[in-house]
One Martini backbone bead per residue (centre of mass of N, CA, C, O) as a GRO file, in nm:
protein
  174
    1UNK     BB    1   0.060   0.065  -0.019
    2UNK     BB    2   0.305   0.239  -0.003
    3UNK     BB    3   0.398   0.218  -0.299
    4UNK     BB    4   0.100   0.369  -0.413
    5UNK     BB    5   0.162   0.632  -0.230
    6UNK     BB    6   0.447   0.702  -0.402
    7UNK     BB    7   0.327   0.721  -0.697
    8UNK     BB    8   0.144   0.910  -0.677
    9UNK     BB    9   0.312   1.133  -0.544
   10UNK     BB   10   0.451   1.162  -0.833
   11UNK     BB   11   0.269   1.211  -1.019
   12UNK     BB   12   0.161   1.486  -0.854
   13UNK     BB   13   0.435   1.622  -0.897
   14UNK     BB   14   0.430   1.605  -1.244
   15UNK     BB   15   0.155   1.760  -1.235
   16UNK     BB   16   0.259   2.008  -1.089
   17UNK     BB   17   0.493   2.097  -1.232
   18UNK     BB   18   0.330   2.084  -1.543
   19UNK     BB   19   0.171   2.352  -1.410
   20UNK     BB   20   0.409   2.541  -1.360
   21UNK     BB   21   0.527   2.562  -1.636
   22UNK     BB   22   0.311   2.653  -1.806
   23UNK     BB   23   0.250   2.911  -1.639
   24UNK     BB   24   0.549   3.018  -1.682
   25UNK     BB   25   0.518   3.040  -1.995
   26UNK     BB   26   0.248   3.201  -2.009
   27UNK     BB   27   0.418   3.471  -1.894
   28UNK     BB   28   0.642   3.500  -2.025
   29UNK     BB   29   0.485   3.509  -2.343
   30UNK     BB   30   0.351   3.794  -2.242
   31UNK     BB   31   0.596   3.985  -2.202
   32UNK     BB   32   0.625   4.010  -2.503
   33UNK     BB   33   0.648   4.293  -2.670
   34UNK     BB   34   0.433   4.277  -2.928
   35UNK     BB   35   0.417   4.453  -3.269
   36UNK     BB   36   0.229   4.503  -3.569
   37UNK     BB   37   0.286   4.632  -3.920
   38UNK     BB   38   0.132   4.697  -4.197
   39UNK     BB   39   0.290   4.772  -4.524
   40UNK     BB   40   0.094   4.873  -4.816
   41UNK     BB   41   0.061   4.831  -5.159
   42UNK     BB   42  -0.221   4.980  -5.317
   43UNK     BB   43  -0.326   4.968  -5.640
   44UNK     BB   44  -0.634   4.985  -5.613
   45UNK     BB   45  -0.632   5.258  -5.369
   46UNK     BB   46  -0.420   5.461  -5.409
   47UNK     BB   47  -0.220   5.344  -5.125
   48UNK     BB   48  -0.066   5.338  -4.825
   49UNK     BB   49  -0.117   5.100  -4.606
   50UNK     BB   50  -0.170   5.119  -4.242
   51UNK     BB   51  -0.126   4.861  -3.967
   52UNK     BB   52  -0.183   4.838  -3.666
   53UNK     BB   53  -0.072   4.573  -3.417
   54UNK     BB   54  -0.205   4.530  -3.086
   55UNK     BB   55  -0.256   4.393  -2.753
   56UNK     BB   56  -0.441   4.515  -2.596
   57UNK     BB   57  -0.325   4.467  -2.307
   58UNK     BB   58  -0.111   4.647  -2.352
   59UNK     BB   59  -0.276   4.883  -2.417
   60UNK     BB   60  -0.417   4.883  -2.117
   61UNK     BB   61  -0.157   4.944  -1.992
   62UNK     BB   62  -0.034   5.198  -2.106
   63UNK     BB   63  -0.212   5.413  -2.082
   64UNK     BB   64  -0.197   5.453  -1.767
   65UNK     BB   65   0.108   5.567  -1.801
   66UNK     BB   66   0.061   5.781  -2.084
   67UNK     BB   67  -0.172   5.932  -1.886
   68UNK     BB   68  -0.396   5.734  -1.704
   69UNK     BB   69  -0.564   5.540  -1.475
   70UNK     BB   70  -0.849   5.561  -1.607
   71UNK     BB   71  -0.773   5.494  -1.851
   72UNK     BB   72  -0.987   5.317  -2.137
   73UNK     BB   73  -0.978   5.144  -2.421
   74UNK     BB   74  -1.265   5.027  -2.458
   75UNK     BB   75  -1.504   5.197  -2.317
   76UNK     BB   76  -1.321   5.449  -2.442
   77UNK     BB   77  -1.256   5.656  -2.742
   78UNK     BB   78  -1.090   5.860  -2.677
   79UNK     BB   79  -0.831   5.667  -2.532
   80UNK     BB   80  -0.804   5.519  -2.862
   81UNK     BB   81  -0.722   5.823  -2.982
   82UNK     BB   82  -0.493   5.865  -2.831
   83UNK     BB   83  -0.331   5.644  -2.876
   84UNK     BB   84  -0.346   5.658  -3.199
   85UNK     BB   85  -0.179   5.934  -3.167
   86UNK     BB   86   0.052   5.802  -3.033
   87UNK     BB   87   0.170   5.620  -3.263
   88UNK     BB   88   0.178   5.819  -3.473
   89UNK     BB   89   0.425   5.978  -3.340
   90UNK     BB   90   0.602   5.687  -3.363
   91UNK     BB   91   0.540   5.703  -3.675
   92UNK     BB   92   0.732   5.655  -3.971
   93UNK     BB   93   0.742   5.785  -4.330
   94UNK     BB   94   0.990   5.772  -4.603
   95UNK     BB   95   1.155   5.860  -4.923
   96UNK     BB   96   1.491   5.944  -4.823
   97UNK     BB   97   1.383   6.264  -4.785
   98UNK     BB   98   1.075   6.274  -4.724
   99UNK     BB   99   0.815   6.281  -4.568
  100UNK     BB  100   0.528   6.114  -4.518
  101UNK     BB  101   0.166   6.167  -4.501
  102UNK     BB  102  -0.017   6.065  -4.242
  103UNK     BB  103  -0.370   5.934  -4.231
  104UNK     BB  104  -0.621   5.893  -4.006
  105UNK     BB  105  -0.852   5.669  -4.035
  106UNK     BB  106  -0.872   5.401  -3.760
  107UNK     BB  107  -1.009   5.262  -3.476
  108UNK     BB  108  -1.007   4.943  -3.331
  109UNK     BB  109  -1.178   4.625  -3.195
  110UNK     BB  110  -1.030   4.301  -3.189
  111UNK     BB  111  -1.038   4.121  -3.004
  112UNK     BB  112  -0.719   4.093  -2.888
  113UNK     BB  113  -0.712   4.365  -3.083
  114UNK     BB  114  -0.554   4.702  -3.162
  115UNK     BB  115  -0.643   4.908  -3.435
  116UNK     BB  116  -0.430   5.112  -3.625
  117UNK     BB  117  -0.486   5.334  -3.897
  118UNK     BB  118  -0.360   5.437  -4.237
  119UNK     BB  119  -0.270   5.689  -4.519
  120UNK     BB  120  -0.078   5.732  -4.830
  121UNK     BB  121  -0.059   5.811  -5.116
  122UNK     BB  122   0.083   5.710  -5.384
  123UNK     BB  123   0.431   5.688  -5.488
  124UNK     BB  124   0.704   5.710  -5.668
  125UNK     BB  125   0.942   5.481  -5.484
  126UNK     BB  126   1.276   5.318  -5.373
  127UNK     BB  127   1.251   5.458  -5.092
  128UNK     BB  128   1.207   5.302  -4.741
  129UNK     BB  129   1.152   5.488  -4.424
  130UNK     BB  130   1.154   5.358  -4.113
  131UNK     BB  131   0.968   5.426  -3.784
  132UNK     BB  132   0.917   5.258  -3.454
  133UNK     BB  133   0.839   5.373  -3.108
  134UNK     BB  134   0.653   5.223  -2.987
  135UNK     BB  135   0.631   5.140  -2.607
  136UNK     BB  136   0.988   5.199  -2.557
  137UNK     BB  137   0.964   5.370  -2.308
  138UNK     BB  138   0.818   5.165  -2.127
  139UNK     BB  139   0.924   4.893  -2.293
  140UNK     BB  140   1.259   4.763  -2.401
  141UNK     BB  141   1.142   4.483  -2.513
  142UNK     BB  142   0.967   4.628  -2.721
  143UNK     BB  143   0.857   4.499  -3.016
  144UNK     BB  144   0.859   4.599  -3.375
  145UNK     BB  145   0.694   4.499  -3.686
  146UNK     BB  146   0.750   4.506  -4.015
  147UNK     BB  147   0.556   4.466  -4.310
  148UNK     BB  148   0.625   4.502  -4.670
  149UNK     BB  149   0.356   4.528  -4.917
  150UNK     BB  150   0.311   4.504  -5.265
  151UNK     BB  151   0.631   4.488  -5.333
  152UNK     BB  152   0.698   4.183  -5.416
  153UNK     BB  153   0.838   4.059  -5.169
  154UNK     BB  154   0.836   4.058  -4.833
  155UNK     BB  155   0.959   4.305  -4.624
  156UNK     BB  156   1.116   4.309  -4.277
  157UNK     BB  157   1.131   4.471  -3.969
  158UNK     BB  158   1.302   4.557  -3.657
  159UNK     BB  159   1.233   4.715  -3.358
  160UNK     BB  160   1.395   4.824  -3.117
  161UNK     BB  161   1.505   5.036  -2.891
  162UNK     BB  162   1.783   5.126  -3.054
  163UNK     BB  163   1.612   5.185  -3.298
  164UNK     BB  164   1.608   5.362  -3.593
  165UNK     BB  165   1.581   5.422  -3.879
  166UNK     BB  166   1.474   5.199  -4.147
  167UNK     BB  167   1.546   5.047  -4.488
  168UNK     BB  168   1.384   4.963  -4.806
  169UNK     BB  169   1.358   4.845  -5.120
  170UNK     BB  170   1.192   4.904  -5.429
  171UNK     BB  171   1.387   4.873  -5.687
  172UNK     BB  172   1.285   4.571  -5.763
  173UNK     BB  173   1.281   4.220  -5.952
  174UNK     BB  174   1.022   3.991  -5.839
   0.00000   0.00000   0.00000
């Protein structure tokens, strides 16, 4: 009988560490603080739109950092505009010698992620250089990575703390 509550305490600790360590998993996993932007060349809306994907639960611990303990970026909506104000100002794009004059389209929340929009008419243009530091003066971890598509194959830019304006070649034959 001692034996086999011993082969059970084996078990139960085998299965209560495997439940600790999923959650220490699940917890180290969401510390990753990643942001994802496409930059999509449209030829058929005449525009280079700008899509920012953020994780909610960060954009709602952010806000109360970057404005007030009060602001609620699901419930109000004056919040998601300040949020997406603050990205625009963190983020830009240049054809290699002038800034691109980004419009601000819109705000959304889809699941558990917030977007949000720009656009600015496509032009003839063979070097796209991006910045994009949101959220790293909170978090020194957080990446942010941009995707330039519709050019060609997809080209990739990956924005660190310590990165500051990166391009892209657009004037390839793929």
């Amino acid at each position: 009988m001692r034996q086999a509550l011993t082969i059970k305490g084996i078990i139960l600790r085998i299965v209560v560490m495997a439940l600790l360590l999923a959650a220490a998993a699940s917890a180290f996993s969401h510390q990753q603080k990643t942001a994802i932007t496409t930059v999509l060349f449209n030829e058929r809306s005449g525009y280079i739109e700008v899509m920012h994907k953020f994780f909610l639960h960060d954009a709602e611990h952010a806000v109360k950092d970057l404005f007030n303990r009060d602001a609620d970026i699901i419930a109000k909506q004056q919040t998601r505009q300040q949020f997406a104000q603050y990205v625009q100002q963190n983020f830009g794009l240049s054809d290699g010698e002038t800034p691109l004059k980004l419009e601000y389209v819109g705000v959304e929340i889809e699941g558990k992620y917030l977007w949000i929009y720009q656009q600015v008419p496509v032009k003839a243009i063979k070097q796209l250089n991006i910045s994009h530091g949101a959220l790293q003066e909170l978090w020194p971890s957080q990446v942010n990575l941009v995707n330039i598509e519709g050019k060609g194959k997809i080209q990739s830019l990956l924005f660190e703390s310590d990165s500051d304006w990166q391009g892209v070649d657009l004037d390839h034959k793929h």
